[in-house]
C-alpha positions in Angstrom: -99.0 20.8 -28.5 -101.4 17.9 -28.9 -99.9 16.7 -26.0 -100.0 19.7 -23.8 -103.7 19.9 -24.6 -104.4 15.8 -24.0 -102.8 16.5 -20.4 -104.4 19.5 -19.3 -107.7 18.1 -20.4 -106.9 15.2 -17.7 -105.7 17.8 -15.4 -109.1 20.1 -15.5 -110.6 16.9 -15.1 -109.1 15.9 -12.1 -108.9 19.3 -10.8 -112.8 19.1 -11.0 -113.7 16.1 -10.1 -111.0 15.8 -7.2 -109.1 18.7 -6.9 -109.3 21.9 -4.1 -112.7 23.1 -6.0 -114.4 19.9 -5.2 -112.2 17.8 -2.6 -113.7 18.4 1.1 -110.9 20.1 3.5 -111.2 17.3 6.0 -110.4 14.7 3.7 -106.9 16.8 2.2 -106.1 17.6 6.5 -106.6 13.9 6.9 -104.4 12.3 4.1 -101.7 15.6 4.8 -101.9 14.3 8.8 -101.2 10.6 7.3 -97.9 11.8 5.5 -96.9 13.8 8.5 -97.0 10.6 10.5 -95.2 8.6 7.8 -92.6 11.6 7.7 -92.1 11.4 11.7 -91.4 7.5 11.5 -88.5 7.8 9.1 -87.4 11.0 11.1 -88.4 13.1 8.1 -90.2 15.6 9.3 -88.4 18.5 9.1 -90.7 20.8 6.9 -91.2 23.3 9.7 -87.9 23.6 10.9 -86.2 24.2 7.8 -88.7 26.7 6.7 -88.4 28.3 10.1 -84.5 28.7 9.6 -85.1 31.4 6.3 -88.8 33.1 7.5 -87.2 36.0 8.5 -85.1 36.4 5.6 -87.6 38.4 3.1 -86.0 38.9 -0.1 -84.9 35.3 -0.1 -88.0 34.0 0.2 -89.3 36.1 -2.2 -86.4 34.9 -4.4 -87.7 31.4 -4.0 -91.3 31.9 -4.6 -90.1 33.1 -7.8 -88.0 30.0 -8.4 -91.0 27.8 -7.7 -93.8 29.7 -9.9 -91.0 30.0 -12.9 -88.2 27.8 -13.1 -90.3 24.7 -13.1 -91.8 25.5 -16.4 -89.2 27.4 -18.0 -85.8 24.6 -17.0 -88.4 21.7 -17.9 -89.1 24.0 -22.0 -85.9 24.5 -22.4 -84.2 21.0 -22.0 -87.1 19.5 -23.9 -86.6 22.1 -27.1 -82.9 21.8 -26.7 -83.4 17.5 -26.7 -85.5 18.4 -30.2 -82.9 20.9 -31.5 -79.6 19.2 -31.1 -80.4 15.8 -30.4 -83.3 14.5 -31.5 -82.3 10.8 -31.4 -83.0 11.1 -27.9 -85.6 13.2 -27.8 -88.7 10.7 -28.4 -87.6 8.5 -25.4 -87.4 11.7 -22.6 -90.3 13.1 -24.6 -92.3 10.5 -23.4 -90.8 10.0 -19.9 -91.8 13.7 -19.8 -95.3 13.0 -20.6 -96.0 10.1 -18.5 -94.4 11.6 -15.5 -97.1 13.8 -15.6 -99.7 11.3 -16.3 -98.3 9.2 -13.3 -99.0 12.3 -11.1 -102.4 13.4 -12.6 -103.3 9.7 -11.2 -101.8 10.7 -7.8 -103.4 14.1 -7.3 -106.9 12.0 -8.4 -106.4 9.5 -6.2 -105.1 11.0 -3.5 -105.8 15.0 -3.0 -103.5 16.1 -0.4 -103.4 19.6 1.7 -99.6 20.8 1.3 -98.1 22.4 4.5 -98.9 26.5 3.7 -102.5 25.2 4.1 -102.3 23.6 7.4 -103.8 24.6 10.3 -102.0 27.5 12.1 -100.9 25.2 14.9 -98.6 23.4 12.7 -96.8 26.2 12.7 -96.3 26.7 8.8 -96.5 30.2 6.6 -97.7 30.2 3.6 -95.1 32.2 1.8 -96.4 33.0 -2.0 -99.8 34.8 0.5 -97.6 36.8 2.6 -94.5 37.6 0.6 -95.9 37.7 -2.4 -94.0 37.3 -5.7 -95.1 37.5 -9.5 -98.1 35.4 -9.2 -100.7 34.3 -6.7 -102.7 31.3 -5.7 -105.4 33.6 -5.0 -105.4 35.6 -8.2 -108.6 34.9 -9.7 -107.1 32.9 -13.1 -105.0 30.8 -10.8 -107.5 29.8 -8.8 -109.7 28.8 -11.4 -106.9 26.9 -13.4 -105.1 25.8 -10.1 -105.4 22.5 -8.1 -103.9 23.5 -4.7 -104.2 19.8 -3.1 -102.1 18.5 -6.1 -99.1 17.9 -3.8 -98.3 14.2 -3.9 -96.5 13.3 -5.9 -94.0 16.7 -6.3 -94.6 17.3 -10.0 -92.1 20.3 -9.3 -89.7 17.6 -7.9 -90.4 15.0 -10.6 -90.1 17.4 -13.9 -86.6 18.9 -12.3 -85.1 15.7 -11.9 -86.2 14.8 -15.5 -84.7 18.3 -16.3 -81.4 17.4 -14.2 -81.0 14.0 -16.3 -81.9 15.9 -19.7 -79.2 18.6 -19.5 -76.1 16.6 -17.2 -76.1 14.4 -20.2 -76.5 16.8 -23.1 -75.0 20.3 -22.2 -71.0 20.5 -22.7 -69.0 22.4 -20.0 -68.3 21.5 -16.5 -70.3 24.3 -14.9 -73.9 23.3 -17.0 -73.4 20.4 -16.2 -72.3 21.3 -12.4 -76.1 23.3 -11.7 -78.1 20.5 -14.1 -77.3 18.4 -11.1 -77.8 20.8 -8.0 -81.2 21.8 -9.9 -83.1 19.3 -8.1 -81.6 19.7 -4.7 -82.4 23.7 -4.8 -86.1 22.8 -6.5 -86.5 20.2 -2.9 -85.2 23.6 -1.1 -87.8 25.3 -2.7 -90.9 23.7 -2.5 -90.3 22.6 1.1 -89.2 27.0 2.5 -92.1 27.6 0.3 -94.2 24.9 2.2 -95.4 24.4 -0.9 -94.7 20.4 -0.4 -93.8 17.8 2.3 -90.1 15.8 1.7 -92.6 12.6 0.9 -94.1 14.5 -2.1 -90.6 14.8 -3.4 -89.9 10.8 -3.1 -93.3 10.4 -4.8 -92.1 12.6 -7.6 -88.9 10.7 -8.0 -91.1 7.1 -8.1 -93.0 8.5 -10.6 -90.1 10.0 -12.8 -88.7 6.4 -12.5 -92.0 4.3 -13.2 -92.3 6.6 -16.3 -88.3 5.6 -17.3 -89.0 2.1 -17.5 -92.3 2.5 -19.6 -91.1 5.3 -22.2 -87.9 4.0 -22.8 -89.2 0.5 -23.7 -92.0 2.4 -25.4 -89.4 5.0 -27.9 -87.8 1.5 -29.7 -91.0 0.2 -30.5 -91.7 3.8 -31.9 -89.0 3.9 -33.5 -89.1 0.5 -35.2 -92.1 1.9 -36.6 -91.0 4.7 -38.7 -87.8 2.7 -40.0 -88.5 2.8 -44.0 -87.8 -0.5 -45.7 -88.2 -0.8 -48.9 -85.2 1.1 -50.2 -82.0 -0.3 -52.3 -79.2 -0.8 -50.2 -76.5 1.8 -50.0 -73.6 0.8 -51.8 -70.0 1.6 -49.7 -66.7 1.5 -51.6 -64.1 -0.6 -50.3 -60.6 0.4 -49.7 -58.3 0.1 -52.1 -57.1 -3.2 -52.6 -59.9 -5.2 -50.6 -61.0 -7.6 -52.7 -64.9 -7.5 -53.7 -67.5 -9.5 -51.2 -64.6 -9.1 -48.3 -66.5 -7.9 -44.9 -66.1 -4.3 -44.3 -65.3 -3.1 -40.9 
């Protein structure tokens, strides 16, 4: 809890100081038209023609609207209370990973505020699926957009937490199937937030550097927490050796 409240302190204050409610519209257009050209270099760009393949198809982009207000919280709970449940060894190390994943983006959104796809223009081309198809929330409700920060696309928090998710439960949960959609969970989340055109394919890559930067610092950072709360002090625990070993013989 004291963690969710430190982050969405940071987030309120990036959503205020750089977010949609502050952030001119030119200068979102004009970092989303940089990432469009980055996109077309590396043959990338393919945001409009995937979400042009499925437009027609209404209760399946209604399904994924749903799976990108919902799953992304619910998936990213679930493998962090099952890590605390039934294996809390490894629970401080992905507990921070988790955290500072999220701080990595709240630095990204600050630095640079970015106008996802559905916000466009009309002559890109793009549709902003959550306004027209609706589903179970909206960016225009009035609590959204007051606790919403809709240029908050680079890095793909969505992206980043599902992989985290995907890493979480392919290496904890037991049967072949689990284990089978822990790892296609971040290929349908990309799917998602791209027919949604919630996000650009770059926002995803962003979300995977920032998962990764985030590995190499909470790892390294869960031993030296650990090492702290090892209790010295206390009498060693005396194990019996097997029966005929002979006393101050090594014990395997």
């Amino acid at each position: 809890m004291l963690f969710a409240s430190a982050f969405y302190a940071v987030y309120s204050l990036v959503r205020n100081t750089q977010g949609s409610a502050a952030v001119s519209d030119v200068k979102a257009l004009h970092n989303a038209v940089s990432v469009i050209h980055v996109e077309r270099v590396f043959h990338i760009f393919v945001e409009g023609s995937v979400q042009e393949a499925f437009i027609g198809w209404r209760g399946f982009i209604e399904f994924w609207n749903l799976f990108y207000g919902t799953f992304h919280f619910a998936v990213t709970v679930a493998a962090l209370v099952l890590l605390y449940r039934r294996f809390p060894e490894r629970y401080r190390r992905w507990r921070n990973t988790l955290a500072l994943t999220t701080g990595v983006a709240l630095l990204g959104f600050a630095v640079f505020p970015l106008m996802p796809p559905r916000l466009l223009p009309h002559s890109y081309g793009f549709v902003d699926t959550l306004r027209d198809y609706g589903s179970l929330w909206s960016f225009d409700s009035g609590a959204m957009q007051k606790i919403s920060n809709q240029y908050a696309a680079m890095p793909s928090l969505h992206f980043a937490w599902a992989m985290w998710s995907a890493c979480v439960l392919v290496t904890t949960v037991r049967s072949r199937w689990a284990r089978t959609l822990a790892a296609l969970y971040p290929l349908a989340t990309l799917f998602a937030v791209v027919v949604t055109a919630n996000h650009y394919v770059l926002d995803a890559a962003g979300g995977l550097a920032a998962l990764a930067i985030a590995a190499l610092i909470g790892f390294p950072l869960a031993v030296l927490q650990d090492d702290r709360f090892v209790v010295s002090g206390l009498p060693p625990v005396e194990v019996p050796l097997p029966a005929g070993v002979p006393a101050g013989a090594s014990h395997p």
